[in-house]
C-alpha positions in Angstrom: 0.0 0.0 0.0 1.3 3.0 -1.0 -0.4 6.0 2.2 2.1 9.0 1.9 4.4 10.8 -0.2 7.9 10.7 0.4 11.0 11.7 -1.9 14.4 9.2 -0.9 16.7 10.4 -3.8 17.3 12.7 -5.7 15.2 13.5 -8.9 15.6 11.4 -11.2 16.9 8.7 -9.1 19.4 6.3 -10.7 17.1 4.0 -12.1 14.5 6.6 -13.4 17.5 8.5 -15.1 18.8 5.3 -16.4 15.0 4.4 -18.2 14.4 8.0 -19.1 17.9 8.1 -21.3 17.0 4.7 -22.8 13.6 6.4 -23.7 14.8 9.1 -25.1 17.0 7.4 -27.6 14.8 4.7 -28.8 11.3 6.1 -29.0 9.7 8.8 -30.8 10.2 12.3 -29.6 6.3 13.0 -29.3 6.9 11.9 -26.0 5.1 14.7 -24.1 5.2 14.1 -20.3 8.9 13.0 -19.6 9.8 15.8 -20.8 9.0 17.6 -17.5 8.0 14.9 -15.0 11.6 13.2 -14.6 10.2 9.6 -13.0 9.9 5.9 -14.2 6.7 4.9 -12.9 6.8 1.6 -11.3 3.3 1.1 -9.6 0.5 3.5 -8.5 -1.9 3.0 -6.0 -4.8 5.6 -5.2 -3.9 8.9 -6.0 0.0 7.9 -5.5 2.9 7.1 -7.5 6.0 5.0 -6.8 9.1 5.7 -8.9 11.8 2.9 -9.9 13.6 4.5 -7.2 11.3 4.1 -4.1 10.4 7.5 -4.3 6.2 8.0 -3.9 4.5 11.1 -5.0 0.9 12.8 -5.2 -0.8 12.1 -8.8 -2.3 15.2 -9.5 -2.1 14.0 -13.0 -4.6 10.9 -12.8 -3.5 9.2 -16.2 -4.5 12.9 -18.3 -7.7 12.5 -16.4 -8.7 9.1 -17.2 -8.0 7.3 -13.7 -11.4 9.0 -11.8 -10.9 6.3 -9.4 -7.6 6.1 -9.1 -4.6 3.9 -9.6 -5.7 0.0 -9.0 -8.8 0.6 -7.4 -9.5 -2.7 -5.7 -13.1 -3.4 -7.6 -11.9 -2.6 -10.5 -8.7 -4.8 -10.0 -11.2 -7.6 -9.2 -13.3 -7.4 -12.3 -10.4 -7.2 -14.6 -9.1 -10.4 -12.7 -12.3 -11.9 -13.1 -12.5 -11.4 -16.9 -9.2 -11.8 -18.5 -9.1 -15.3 -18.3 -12.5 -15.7 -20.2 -12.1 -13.5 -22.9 -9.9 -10.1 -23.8 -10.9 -9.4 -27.5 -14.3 -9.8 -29.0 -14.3 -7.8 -31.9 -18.2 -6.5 -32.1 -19.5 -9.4 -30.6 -22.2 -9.8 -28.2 -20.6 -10.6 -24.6 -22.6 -10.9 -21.6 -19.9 -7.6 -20.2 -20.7 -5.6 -22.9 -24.9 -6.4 -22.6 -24.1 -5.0 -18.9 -22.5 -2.0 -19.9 -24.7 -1.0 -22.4 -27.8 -1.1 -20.3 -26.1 0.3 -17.4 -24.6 3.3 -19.1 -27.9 3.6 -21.0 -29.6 3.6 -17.6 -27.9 6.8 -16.4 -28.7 8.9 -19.3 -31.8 11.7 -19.0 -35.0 9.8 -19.3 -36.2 11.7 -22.1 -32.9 10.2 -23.8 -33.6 6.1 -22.8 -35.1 4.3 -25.3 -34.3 6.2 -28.1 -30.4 6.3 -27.8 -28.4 3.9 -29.3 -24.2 3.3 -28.6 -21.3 2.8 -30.7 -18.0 1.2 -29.6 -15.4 3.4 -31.6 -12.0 2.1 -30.1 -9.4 3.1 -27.3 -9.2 6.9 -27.2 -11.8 10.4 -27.2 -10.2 11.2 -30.2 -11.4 8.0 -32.0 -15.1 8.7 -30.6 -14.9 12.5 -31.9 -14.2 11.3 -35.1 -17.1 8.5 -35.2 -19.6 11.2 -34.2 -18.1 13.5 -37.4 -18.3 10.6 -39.4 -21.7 9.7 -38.3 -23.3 13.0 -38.3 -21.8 13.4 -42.2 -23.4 10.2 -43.0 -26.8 11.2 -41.9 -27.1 14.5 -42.8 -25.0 14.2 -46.3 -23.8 17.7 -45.6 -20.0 18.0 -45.3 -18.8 21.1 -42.8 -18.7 21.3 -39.0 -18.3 23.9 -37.0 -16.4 24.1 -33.9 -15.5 26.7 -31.5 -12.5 28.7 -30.2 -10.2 26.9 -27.7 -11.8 23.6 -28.2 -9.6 20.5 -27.6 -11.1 17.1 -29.2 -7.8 14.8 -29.6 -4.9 14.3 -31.7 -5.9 12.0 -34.5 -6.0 13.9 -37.8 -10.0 14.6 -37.7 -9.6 15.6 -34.1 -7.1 18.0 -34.6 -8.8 19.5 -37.4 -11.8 20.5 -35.2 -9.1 21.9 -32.1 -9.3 25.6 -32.0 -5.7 25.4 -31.0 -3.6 26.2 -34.1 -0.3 25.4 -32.3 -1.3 21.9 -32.6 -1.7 22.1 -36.2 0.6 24.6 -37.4 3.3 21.9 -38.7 0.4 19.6 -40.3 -0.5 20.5 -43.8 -3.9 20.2 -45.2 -6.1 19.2 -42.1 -9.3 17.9 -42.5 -11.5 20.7 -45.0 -14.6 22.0 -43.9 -14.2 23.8 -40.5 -15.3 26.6 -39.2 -14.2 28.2 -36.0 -16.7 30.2 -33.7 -16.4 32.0 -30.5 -16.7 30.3 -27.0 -18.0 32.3 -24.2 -15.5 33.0 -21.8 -16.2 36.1 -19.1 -12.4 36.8 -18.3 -11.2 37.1 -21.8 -14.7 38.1 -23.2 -13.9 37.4 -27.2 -16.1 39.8 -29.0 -14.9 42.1 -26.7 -18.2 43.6 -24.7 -19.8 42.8 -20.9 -18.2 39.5 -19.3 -22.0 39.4 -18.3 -23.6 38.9 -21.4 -20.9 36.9 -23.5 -22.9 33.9 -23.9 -25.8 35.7 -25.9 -23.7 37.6 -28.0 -21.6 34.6 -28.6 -24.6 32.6 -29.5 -25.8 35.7 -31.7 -22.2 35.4 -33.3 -23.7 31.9 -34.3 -26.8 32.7 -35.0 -26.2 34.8 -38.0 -23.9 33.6 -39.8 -25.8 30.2 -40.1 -28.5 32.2 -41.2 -27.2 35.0 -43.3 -27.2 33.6 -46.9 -24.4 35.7 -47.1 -22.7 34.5 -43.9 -20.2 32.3 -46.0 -21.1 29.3 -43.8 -22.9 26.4 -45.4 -25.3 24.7 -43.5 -23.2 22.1 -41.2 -23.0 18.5 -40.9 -22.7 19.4 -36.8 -22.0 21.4 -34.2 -19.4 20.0 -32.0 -18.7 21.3 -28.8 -17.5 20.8 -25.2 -20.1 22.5 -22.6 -16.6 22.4 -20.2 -13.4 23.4 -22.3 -10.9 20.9 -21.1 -7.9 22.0 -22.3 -8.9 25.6 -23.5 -8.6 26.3 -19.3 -11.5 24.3 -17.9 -13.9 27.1 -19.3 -17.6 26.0 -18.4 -20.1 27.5 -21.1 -23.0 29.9 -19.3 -26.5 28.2 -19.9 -27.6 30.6 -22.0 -25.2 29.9 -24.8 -26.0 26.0 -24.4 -29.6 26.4 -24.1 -29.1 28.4 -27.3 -27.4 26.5 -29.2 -29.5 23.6 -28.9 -32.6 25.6 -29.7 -30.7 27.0 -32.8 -29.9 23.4 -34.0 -32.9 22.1 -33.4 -34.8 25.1 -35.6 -32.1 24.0 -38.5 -31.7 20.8 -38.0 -27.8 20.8 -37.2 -26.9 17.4 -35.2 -25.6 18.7 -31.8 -22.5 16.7 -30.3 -21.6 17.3 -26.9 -17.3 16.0 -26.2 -17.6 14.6 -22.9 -14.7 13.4 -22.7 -12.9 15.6 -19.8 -16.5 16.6 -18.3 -18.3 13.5 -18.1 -18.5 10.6 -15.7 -19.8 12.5 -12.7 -16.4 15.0 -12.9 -19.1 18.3 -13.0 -21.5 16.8 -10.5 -23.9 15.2 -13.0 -23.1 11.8 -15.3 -22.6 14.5 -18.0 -22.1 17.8 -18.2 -24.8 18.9 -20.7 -27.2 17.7 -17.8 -27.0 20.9 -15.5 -28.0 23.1 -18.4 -31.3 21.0 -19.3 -30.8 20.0 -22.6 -30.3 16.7 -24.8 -28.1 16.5 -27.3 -28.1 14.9 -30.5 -24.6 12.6 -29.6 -23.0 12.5 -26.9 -19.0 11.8 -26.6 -17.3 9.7 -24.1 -13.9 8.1 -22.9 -11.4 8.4 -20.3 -12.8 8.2 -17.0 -15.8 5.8 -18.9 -12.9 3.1 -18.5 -13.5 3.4 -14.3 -9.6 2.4 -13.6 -8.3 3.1 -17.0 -9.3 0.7 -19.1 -9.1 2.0 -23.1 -12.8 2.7 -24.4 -14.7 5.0 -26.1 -18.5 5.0 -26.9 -20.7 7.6 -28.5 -24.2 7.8 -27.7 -26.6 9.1 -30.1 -30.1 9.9 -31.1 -31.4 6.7 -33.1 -32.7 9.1 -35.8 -29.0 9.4 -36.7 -28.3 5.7 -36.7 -27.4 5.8 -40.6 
């Protein structure tokens, strides 16, 4: 049991520097958190880390937010233990684990969304479910363009990035994914259209508003509207409910699928299942992963309207 934090060397110890310099020569250098967290993880337990060198620190980090319970929670532990000996790869199979899931996840959603949402298993990460909800939202609509919104963070797969409102991430990739178009995201402190912090969300959404209206607005009507109701990495930035409320009312009026990325916000992180919960509204797809996996277990699911299903 790892119980308190306690440093015995110093940092890196021998054997982290020793792993770290092995690292550095033989894998690729999109290596992102050795480059400032000097330690060779040997086991974690909690919200602790132990190092190769005996030395146990706090884990603000949680995994990039994916261990919400922690490192080796004991249930989870269990059920893994439990499983892995049955079966570890099922392809798209019917398993009796995945019928569980599926009708427990189901159970937590709004009850105006049971019965009329279905799930998709897209793979390990977010970034693979943001780009199955792009895909499916394109395939239902037959439209082409989404539209995204300052700051946003949706993953690193080529899609992904494409809908990031972070142009640092893309600046050395050419020819992203066509098609996107970049709106402002209400945030009071650094008001971006430049009026009262007060009122950003309804002149944000009248931003919106117009332009997907305005024949001239040089916005085609989209496939979707993707967005995260709590910017993750734009600075944890939670969107006031007018602006959510707003958008989904816009949506519905031109029928624009609405995704909600709940990715960093879901899984009871806000103080709901999801997010998008607190404002009163239901979304078109929803967008999960990370803490979905309980004790970091790779999935990612989209829910979404069976209207879509396509």
């Amino acid at each position: 049991m790892l119980t308190e934090p306690c440093v015995r060397t110093p940092l890196p110890g021998p054997i982290s520097a020793e792993l770290l310099a092995r690292q550095e020569e033989r894998e690729s250098s999109v290596r992102t958190y050795p480059r400032r967290l000097c330690v060779a993880i040997r086991r974690g337990y909690g919200c602790f880390v132990e190092d190769e060198d005996g030395n146990v620190f706090i884990d603000c980090l949680n995994g990039a937010g994916v261990l919400a319970l922690g490192h080796s929670h004991p249930e989870v532990t269990e059920a893994l233990q439990r499983q892995l000996p049955l079966l570890t790869h099922g392809l798209d199979f019917p398993t009796a684990a995945k019928d569980e899931f599926v009708s427990l996840q189901l159970s937590m959603l709004p009850p105006e969304m049971q019965g009329r949402t279905k799930i998709q298993f897209c793979g390990p990460s977010g970034a693979d479910a943001v780009d199955a909800a792009l895909k499916l939202c394109k395939t239902a609509t037959g439209r082409g363009d989404i539209v995204s919104f300052q700051g946003a963070f949706h993953g690193s797969s080529h899609a992904a990035m494409s809908v990031g409102g972070t142009t640092a991430h893309r600046e050395r990739i050419a020819n992203m994914t066509p098609g996107v178009h970049f709106f402002p995201y209400p945030y009071p402190l650094r008001d971006p259209l430049g009026g009262d912090p007060q009122t950003v969300g309804v002149r944000c959404l009248e931003y919106l508003e117009r332009s997907l209206r305005d024949p001239l607005g040089g916005v085609p009507l989209p496939a979707a509207i993707l967005l995260e109701v709590v910017q993750g990495e734009g600075g944890v930035i939670p969107a006031p409910t007018d602006f959510i409320q707003g958008v989904r009312r816009l949506t519905r009026e031109l029928e624009i699928p609405m995704i909600v990325d709940e990715v960093q916000s879901g899984c009871g992180r806000t103080g709901t299942w999801f997010a998008f919960e607190q404002h009163g509204i239901v979304p078109d797809v929803i967008v999960a992963s990370k803490a979905l996996g309980g004790g970091g277990m790779p999935i990612a699911v989209i829910m979404h309207d069976e209207r879509l299903d396509a």
